[in-house]
N, CA, C and O atoms as a GROMACS GRO file, in nm:
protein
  600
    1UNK      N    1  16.922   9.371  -7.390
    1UNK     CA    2  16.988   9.280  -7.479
    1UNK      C    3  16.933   9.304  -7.620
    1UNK      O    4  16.813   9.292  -7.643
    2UNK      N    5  17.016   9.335  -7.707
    2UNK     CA    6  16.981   9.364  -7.846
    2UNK      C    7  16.973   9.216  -7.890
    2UNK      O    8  17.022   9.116  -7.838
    3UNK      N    9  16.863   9.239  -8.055
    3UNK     CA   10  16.803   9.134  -8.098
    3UNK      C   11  16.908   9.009  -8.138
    3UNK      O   12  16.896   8.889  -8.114
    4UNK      N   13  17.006   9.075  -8.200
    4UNK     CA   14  17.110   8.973  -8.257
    4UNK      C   15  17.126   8.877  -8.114
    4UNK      O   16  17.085   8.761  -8.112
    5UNK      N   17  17.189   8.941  -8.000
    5UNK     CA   18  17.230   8.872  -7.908
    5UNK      C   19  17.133   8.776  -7.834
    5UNK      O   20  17.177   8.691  -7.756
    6UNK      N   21  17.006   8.792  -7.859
    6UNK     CA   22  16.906   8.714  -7.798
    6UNK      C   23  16.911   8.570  -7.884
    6UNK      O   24  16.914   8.451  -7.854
    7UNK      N   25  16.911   8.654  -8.020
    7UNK     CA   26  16.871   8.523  -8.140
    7UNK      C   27  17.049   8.442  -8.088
    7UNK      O   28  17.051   8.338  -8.022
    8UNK      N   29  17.128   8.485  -8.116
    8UNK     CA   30  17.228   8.363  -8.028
    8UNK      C   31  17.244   8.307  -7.950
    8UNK      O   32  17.306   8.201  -7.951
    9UNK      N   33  17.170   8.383  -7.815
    9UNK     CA   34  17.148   8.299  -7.648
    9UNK      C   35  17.031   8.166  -7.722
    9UNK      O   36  17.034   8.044  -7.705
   10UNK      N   37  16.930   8.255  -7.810
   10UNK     CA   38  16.802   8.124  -7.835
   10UNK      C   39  16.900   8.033  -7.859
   10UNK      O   40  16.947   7.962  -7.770
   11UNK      N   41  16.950   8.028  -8.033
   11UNK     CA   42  16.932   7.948  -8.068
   11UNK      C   43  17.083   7.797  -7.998
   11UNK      O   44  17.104   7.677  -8.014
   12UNK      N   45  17.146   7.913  -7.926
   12UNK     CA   46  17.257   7.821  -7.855
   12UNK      C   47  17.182   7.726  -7.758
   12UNK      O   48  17.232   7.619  -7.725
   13UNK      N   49  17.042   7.774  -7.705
   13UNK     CA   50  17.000   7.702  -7.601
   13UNK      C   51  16.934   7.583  -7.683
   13UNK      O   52  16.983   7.470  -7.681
   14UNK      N   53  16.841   7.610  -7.742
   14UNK     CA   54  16.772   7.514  -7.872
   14UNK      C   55  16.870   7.418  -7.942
   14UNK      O   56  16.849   7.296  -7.948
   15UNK      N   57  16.989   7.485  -8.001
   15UNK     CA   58  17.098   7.344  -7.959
   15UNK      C   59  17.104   7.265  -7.860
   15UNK      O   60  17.049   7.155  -7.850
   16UNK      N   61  17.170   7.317  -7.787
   16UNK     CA   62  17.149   7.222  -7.643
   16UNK      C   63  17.041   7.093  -7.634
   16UNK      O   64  17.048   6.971  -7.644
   17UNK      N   65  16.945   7.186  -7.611
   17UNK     CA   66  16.822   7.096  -7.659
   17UNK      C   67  16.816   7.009  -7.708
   17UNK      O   68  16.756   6.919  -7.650
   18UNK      N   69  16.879   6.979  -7.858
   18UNK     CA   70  16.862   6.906  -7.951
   18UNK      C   71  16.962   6.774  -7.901
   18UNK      O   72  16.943   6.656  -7.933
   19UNK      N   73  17.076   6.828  -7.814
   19UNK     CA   74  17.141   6.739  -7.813
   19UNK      C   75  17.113   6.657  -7.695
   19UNK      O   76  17.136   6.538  -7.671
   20UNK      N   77  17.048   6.767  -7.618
   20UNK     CA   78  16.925   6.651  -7.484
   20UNK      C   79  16.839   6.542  -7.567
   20UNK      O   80  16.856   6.420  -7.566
   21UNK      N   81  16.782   6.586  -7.610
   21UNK     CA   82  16.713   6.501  -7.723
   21UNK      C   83  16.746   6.397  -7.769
   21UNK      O   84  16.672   6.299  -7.774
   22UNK      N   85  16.864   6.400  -7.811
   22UNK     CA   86  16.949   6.311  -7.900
   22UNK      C   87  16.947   6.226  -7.823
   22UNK      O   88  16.885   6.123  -7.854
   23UNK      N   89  17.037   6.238  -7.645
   23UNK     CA   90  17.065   6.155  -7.578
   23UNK      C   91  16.945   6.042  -7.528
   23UNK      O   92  16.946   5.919  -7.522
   24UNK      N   93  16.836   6.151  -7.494
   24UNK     CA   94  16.705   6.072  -7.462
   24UNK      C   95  16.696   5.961  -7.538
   24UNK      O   96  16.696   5.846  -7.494
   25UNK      N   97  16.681   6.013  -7.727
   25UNK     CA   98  16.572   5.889  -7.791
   25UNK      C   99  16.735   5.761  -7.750
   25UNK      O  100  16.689   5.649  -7.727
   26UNK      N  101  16.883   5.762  -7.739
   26UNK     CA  102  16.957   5.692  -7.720
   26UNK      C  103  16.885   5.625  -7.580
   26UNK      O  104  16.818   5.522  -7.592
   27UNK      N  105  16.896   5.665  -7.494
   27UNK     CA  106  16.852   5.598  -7.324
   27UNK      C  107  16.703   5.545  -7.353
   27UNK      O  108  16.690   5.435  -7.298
   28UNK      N  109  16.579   5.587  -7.424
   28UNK     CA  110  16.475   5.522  -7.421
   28UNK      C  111  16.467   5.385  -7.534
   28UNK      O  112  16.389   5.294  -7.507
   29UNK      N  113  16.558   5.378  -7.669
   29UNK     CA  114  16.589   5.275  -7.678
   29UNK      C  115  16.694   5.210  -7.671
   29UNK      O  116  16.743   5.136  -7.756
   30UNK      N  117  16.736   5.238  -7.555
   30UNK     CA  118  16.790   5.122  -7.464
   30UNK      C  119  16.702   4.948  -7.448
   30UNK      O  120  16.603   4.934  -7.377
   31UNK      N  121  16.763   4.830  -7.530
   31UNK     CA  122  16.708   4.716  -7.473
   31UNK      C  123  16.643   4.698  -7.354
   31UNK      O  124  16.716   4.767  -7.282
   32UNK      N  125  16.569   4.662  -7.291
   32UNK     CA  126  16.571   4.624  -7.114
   32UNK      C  127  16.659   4.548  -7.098
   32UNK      O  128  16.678   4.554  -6.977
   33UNK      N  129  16.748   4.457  -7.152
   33UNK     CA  130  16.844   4.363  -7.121
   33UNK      C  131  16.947   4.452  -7.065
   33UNK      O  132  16.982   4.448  -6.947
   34UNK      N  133  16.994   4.531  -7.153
   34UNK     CA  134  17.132   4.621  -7.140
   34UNK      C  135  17.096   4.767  -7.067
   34UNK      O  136  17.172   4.863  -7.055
   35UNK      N  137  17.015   4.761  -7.041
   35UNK     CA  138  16.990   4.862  -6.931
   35UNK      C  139  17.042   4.878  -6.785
   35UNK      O  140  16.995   4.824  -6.686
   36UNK      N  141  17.155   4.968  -6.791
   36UNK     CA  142  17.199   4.967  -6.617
   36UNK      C  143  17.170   5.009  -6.507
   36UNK      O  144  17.051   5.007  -6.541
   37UNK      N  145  17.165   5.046  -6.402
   37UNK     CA  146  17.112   5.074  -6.270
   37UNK      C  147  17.133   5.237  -6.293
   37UNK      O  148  17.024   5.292  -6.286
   38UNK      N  149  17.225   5.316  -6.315
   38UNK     CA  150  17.184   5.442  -6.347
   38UNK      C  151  17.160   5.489  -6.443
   38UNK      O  152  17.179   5.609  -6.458
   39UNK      N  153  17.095   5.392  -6.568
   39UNK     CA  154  17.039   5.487  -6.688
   39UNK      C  155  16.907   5.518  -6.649
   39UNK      O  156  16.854   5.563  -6.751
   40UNK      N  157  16.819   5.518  -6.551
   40UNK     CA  158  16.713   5.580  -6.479
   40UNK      C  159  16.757   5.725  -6.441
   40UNK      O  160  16.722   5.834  -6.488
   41UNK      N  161  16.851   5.689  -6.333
   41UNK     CA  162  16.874   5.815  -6.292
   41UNK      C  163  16.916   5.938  -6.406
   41UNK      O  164  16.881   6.056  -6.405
   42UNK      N  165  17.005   5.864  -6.506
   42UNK     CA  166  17.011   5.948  -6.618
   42UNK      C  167  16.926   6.025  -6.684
   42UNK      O  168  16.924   6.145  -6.713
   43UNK      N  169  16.841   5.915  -6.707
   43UNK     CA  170  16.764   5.929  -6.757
   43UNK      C  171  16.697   6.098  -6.731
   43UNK      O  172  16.687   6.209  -6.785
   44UNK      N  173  16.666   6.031  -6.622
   44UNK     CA  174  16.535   6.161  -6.518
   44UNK      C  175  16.636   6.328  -6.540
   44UNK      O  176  16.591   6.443  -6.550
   45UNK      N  177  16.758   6.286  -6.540
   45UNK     CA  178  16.821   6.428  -6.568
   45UNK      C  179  16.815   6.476  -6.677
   45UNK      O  180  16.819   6.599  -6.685
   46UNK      N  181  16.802   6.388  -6.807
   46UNK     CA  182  16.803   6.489  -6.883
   46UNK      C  183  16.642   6.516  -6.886
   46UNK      O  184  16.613   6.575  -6.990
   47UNK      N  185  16.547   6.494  -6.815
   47UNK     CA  186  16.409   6.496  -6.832
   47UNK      C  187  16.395   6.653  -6.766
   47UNK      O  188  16.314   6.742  -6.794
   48UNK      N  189  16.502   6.651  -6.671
   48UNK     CA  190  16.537   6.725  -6.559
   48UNK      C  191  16.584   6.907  -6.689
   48UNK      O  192  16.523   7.011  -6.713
   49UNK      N  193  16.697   6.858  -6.726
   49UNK     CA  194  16.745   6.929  -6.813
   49UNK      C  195  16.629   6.995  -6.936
   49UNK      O  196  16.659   7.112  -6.956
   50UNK      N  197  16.556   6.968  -6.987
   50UNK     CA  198  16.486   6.973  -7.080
   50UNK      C  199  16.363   7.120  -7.015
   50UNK      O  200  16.344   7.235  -7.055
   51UNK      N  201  16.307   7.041  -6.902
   51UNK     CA  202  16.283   7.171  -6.850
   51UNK      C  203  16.363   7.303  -6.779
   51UNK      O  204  16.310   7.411  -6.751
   52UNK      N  205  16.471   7.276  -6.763
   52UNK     CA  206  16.573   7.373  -6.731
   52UNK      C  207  16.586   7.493  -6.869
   52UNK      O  208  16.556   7.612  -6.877
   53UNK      N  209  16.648   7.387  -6.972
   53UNK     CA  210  16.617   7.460  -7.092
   53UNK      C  211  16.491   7.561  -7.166
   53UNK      O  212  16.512   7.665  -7.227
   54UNK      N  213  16.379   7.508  -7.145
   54UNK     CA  214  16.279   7.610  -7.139
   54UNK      C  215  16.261   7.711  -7.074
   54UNK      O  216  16.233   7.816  -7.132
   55UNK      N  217  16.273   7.705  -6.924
   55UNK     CA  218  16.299   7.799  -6.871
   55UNK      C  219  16.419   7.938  -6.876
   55UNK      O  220  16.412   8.061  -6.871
   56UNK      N  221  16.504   7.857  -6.886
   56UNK     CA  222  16.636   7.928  -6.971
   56UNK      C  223  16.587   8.031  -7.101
   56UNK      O  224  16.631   8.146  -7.110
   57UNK      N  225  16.497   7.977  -7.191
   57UNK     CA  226  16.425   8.044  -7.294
   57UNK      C  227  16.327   8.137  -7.215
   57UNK      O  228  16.339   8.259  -7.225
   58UNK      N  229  16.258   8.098  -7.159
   58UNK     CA  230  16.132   8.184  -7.110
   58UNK      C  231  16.231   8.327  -7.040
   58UNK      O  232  16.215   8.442  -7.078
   59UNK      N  233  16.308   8.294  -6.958
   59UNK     CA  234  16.386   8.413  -6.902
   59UNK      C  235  16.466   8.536  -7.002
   59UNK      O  236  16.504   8.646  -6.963
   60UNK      N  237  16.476   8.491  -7.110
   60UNK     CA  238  16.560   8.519  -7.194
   60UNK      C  239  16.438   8.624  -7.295
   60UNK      O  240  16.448   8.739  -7.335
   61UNK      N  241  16.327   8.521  -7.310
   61UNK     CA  242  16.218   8.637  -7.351
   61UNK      C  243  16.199   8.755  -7.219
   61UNK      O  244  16.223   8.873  -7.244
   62UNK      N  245  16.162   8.721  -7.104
   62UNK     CA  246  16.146   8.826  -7.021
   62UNK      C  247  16.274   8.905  -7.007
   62UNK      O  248  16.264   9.022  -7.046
   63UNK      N  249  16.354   8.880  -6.975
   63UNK     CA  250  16.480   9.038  -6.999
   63UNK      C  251  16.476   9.066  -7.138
   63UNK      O  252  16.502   9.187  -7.137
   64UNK      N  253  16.463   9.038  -7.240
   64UNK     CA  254  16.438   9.132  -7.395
   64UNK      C  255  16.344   9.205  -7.403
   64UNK      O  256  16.342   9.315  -7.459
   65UNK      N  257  16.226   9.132  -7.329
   65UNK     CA  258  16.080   9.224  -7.341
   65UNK      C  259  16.079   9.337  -7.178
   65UNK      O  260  15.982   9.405  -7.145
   66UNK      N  261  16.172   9.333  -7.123
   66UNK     CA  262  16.109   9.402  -6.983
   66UNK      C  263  16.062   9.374  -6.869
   66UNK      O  264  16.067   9.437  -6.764
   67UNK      N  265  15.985   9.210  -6.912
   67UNK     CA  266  15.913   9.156  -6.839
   67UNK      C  267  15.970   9.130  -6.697
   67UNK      O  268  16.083   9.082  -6.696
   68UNK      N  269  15.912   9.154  -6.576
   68UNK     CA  270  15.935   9.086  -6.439
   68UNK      C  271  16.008   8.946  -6.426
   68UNK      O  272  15.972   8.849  -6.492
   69UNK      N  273  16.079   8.943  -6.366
   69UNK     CA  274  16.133   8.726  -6.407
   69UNK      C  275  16.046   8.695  -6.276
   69UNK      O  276  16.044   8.788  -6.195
   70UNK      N  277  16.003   8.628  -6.256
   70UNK     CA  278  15.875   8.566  -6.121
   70UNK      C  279  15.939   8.530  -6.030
   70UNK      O  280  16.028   8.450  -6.061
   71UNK      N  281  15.925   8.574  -5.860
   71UNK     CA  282  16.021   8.535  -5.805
   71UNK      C  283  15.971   8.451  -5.720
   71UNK      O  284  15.848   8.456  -5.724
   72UNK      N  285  16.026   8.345  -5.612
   72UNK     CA  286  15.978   8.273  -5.531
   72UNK      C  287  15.938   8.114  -5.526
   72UNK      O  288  15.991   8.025  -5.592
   73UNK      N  289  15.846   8.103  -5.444
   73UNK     CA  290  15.833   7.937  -5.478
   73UNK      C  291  15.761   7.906  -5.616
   73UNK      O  292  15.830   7.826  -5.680
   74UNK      N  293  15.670   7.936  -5.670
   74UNK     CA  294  15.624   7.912  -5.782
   74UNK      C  295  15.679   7.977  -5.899
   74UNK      O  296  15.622   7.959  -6.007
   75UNK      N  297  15.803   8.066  -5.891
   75UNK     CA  298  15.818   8.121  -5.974
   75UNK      C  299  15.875   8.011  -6.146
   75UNK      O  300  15.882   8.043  -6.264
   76UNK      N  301  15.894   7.920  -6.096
   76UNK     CA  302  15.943   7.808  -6.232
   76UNK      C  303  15.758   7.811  -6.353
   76UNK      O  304  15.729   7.824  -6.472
   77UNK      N  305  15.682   7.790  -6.220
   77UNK     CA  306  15.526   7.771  -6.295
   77UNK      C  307  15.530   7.849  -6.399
   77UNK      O  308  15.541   7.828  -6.520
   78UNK      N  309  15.513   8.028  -6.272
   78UNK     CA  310  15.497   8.118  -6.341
   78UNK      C  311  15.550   8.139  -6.482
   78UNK      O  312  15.480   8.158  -6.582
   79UNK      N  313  15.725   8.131  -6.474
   79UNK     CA  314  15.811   8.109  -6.642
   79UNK      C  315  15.704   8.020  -6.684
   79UNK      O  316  15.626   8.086  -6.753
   80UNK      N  317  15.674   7.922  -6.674
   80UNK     CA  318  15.634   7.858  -6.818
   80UNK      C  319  15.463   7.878  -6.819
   80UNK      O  320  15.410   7.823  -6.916
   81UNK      N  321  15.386   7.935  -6.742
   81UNK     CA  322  15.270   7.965  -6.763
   81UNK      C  323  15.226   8.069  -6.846
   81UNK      O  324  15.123   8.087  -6.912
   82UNK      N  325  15.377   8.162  -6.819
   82UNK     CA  326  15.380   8.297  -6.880
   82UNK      C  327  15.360   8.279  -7.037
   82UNK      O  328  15.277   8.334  -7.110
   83UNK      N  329  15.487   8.162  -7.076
   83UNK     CA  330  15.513   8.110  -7.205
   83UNK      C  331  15.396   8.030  -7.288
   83UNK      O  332  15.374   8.026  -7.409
   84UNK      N  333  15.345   7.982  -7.200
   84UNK     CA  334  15.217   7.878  -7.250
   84UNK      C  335  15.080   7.986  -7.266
   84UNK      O  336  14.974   7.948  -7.316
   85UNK      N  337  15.094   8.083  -7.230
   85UNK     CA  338  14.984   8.173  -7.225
   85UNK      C  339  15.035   8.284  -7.375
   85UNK      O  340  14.947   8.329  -7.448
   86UNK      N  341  15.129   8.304  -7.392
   86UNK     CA  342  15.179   8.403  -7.521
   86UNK      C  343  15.133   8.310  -7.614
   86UNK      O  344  15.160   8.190  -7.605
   87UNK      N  345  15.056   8.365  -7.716
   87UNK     CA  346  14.962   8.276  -7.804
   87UNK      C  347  15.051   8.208  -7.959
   87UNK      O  348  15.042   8.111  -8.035
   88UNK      N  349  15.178   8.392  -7.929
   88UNK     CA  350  15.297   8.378  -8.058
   88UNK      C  351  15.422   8.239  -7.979
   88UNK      O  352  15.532   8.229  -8.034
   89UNK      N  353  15.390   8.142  -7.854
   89UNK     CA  354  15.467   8.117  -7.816
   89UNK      C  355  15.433   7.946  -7.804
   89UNK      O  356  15.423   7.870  -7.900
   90UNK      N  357  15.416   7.905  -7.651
   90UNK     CA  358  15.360   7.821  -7.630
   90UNK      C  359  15.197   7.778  -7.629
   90UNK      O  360  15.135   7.674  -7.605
   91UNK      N  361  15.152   7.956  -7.679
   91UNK     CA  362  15.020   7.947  -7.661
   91UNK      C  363  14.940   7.859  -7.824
   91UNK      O  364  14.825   7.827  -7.854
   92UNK      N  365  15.082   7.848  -7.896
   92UNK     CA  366  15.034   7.806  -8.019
   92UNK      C  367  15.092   7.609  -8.049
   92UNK      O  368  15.098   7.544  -8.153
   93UNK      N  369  15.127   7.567  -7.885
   93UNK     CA  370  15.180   7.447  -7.930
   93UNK      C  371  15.053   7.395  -7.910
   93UNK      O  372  14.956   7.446  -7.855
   94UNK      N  373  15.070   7.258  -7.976
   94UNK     CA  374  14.927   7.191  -7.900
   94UNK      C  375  14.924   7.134  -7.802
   94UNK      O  376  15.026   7.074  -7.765
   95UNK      N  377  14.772   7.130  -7.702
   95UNK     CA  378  14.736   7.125  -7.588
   95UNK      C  379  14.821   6.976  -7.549
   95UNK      O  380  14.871   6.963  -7.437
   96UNK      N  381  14.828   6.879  -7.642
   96UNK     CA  382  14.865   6.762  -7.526
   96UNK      C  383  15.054   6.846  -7.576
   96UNK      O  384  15.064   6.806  -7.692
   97UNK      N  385  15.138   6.899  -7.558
   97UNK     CA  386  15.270   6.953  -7.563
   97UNK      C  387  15.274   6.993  -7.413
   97UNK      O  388  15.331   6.946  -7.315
   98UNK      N  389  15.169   7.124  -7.438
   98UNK     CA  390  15.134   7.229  -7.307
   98UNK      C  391  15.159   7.139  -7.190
   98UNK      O  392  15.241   7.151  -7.099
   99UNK      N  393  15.067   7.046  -7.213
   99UNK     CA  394  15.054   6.956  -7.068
   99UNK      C  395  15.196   6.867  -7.047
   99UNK      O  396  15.250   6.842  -6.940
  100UNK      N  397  15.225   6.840  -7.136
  100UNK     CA  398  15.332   6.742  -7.112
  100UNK      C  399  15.457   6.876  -7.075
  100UNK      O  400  15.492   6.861  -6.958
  101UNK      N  401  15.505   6.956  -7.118
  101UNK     CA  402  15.548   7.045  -7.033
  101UNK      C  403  15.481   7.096  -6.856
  101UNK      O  404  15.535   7.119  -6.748
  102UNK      N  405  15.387   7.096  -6.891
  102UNK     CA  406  15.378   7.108  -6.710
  102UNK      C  407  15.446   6.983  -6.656
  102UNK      O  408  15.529   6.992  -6.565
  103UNK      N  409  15.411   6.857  -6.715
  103UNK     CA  410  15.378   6.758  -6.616
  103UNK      C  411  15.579   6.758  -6.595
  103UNK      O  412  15.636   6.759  -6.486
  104UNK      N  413  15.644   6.758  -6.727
  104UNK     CA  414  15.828   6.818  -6.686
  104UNK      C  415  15.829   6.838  -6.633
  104UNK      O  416  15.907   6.776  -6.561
  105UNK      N  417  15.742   6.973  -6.554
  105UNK     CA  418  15.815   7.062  -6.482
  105UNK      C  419  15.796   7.014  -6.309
  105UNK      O  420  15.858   7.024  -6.203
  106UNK      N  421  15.650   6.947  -6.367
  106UNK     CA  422  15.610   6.833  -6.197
  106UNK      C  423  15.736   6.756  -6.152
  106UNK      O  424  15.791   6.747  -6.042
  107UNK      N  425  15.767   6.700  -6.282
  107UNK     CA  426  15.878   6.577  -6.270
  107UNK      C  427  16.005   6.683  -6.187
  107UNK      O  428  16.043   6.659  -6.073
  108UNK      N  429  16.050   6.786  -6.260
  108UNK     CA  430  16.177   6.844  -6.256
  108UNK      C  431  16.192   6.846  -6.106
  108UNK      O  432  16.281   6.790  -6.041
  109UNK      N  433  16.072   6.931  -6.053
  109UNK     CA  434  16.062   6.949  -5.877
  109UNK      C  435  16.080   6.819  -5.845
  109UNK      O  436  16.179   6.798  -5.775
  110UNK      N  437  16.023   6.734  -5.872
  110UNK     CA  438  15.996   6.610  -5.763
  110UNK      C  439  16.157   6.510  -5.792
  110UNK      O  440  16.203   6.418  -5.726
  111UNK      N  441  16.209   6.576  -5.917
  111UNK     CA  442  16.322   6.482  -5.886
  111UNK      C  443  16.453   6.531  -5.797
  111UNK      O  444  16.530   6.473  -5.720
  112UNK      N  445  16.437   6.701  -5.858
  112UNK     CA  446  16.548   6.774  -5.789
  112UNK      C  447  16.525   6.788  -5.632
  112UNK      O  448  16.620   6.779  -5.555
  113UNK      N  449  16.373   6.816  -5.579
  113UNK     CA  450  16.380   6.836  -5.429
  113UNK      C  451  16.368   6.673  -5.344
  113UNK      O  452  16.283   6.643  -5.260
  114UNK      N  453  16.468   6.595  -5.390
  114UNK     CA  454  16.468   6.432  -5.296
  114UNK      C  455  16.431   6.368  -5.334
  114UNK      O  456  16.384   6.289  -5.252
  115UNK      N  457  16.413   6.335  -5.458
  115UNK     CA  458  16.344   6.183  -5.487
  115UNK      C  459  16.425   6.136  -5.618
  115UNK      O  460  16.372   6.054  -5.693
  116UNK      N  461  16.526   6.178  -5.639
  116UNK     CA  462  16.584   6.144  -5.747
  116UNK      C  463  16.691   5.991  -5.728
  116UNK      O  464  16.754   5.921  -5.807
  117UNK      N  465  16.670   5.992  -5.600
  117UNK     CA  466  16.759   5.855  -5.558
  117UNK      C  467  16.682   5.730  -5.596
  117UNK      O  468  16.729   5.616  -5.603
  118UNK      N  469  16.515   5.776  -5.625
  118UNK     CA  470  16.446   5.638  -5.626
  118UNK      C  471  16.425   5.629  -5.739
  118UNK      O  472  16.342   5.539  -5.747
  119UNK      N  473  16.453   5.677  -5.867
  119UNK     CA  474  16.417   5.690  -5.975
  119UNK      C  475  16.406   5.583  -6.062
  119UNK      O  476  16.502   5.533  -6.120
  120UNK      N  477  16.288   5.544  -6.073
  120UNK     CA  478  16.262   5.374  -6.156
  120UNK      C  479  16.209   5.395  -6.291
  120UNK      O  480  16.122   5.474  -6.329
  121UNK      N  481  16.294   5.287  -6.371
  121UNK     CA  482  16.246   5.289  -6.523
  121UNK      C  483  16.087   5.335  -6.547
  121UNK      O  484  16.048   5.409  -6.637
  122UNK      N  485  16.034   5.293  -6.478
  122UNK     CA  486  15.866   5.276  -6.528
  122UNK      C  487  15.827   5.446  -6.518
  122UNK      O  488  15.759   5.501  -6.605
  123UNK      N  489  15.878   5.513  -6.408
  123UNK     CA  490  15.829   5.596  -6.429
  123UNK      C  491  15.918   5.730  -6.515
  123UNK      O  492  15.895   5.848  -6.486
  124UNK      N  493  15.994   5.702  -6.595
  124UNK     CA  494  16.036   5.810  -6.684
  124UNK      C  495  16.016   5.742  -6.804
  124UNK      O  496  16.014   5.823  -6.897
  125UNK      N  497  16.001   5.632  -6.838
  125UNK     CA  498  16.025   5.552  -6.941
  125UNK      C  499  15.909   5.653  -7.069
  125UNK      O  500  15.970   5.690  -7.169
  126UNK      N  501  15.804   5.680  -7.066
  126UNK     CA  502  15.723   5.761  -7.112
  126UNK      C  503  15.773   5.900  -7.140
  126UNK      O  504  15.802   5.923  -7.258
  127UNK      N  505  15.791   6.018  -7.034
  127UNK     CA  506  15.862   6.092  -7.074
  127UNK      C  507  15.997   6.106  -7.151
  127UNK      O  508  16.017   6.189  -7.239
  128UNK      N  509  16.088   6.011  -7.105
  128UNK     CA  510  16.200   6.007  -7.178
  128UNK      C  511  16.156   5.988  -7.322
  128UNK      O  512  16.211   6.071  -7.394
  129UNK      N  513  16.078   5.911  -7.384
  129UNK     CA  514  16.048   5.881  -7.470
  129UNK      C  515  16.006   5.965  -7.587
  129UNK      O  516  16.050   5.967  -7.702
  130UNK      N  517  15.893   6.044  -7.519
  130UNK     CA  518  15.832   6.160  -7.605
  130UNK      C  519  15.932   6.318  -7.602
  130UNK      O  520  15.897   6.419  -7.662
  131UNK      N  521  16.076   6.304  -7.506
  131UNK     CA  522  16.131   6.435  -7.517
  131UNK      C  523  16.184   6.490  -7.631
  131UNK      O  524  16.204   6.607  -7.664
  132UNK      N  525  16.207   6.348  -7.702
  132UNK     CA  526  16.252   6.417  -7.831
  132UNK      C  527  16.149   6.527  -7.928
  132UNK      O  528  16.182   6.639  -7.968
  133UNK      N  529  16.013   6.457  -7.951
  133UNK     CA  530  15.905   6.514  -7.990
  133UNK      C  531  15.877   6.629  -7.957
  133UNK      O  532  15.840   6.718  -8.034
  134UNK      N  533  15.901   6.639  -7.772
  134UNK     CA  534  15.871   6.780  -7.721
  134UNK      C  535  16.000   6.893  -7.780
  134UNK      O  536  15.976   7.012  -7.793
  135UNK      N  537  16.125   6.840  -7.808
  135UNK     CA  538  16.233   6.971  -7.828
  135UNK      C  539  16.187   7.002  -7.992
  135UNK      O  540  16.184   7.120  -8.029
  136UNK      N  541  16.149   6.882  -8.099
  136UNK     CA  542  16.096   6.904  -8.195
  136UNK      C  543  15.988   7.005  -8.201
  136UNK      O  544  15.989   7.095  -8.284
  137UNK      N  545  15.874   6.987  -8.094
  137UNK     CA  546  15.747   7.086  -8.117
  137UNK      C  547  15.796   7.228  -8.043
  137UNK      O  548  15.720   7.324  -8.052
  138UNK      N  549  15.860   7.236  -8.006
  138UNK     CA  550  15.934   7.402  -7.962
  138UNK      C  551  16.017   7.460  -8.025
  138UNK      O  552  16.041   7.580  -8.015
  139UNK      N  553  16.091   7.354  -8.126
  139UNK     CA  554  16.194   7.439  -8.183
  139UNK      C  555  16.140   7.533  -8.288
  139UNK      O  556  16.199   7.637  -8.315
  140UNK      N  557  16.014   7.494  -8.354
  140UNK     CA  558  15.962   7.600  -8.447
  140UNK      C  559  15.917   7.712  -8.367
  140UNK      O  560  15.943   7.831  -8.387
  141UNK      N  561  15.870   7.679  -8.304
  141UNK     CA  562  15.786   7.831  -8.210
  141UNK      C  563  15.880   7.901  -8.162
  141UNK      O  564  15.856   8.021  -8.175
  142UNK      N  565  16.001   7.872  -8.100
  142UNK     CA  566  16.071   7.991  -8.088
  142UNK      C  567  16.168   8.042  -8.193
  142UNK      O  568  16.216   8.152  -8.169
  143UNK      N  569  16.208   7.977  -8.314
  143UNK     CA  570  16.241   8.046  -8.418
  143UNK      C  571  16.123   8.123  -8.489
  143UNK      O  572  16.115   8.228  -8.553
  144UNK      N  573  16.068   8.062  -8.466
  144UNK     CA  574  15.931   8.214  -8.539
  144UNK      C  575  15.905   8.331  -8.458
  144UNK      O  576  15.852   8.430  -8.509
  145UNK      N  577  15.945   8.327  -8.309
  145UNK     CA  578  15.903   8.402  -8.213
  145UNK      C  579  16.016   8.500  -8.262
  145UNK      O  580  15.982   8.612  -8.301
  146UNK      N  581  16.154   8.464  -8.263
  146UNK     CA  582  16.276   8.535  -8.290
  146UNK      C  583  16.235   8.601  -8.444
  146UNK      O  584  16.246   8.722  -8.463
  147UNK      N  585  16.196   8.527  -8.529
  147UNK     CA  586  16.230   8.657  -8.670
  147UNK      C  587  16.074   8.723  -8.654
  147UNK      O  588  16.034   8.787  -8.750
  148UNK      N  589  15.990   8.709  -8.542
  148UNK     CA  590  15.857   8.819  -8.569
  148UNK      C  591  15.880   8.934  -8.474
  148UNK      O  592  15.801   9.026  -8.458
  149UNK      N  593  16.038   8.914  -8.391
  149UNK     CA  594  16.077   9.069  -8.330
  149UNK      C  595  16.072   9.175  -8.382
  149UNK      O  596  16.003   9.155  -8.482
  150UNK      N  597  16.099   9.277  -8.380
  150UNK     CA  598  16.066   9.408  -8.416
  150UNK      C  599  16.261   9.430  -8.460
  150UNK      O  600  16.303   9.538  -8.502
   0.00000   0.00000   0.00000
């Protein structure tokens, strides 16, 4: 994949993003009054989505660079361990980001493999909250990652 075409897959995905985002800071201030029985579950998807999107990026660096895509049960880790370890990447967000991306990606499994039926305010209410922050602290790092290509 030539450079132009990468920098359009990025920055189409990083849109996306933004508009996950958008929806979040809408669902986290949500009143508790006017809050309905599936803006939880909503909720958790786009929490769901957010790490989808990174990964989506991380893959997108590995077929430009050559890299192996990780296959198997851990292979989601691997994508974003890979990313959090490139120093021009995630290796340059800060540590409480890093973590709060893992802990996404905890969430992502635990909602997609069966537990997404029980999904209660209390426990996304935090993440939902800070996702906006998190698409904010990535969107610089991978536009810098894109114009320091070769």
């Amino acid at each position: 994949m030539n450079k132009d075409k990468l920098a359009e897959e990025v920055r189409l995905q990083l849109a996306q993003l933004r508009q996950v985002a958008g929806v979040a800071a809408d669902l986290a201030n949500l009143p508790v009054g006017q809050r309905r029985p599936w803006d939880a579950a909503a909720a958790a998807k786009y929490i769901s989505d957010l790490t989808l999107g990174v990964e989506n990026l991380c893959k997108r660096r590995c077929v430009h660079l050559g890299l192996p895509l990780p296959e198997g049960e851990d292979s989601h880790s691997r994508l974003l361990e890979g990313f959090l370890s490139d120093p021009e990447l995630g290796g340059s967000l800060p540590s409480e980001i890093q973590q709060r991306l893992k802990k996404y990606l905890r969430f992502r499994h635990r909602f997609l493999h069966g537990y997404g039926h029980e999904v209660k305010w209390e426990i996304i209410e935090e993440p939902l909250r800070l996702l906006p922050e998190t698409v904010n602290a990535l969107q610089p790092v991978w536009n810098k990652w894109l114009q320091n290509l070769p």
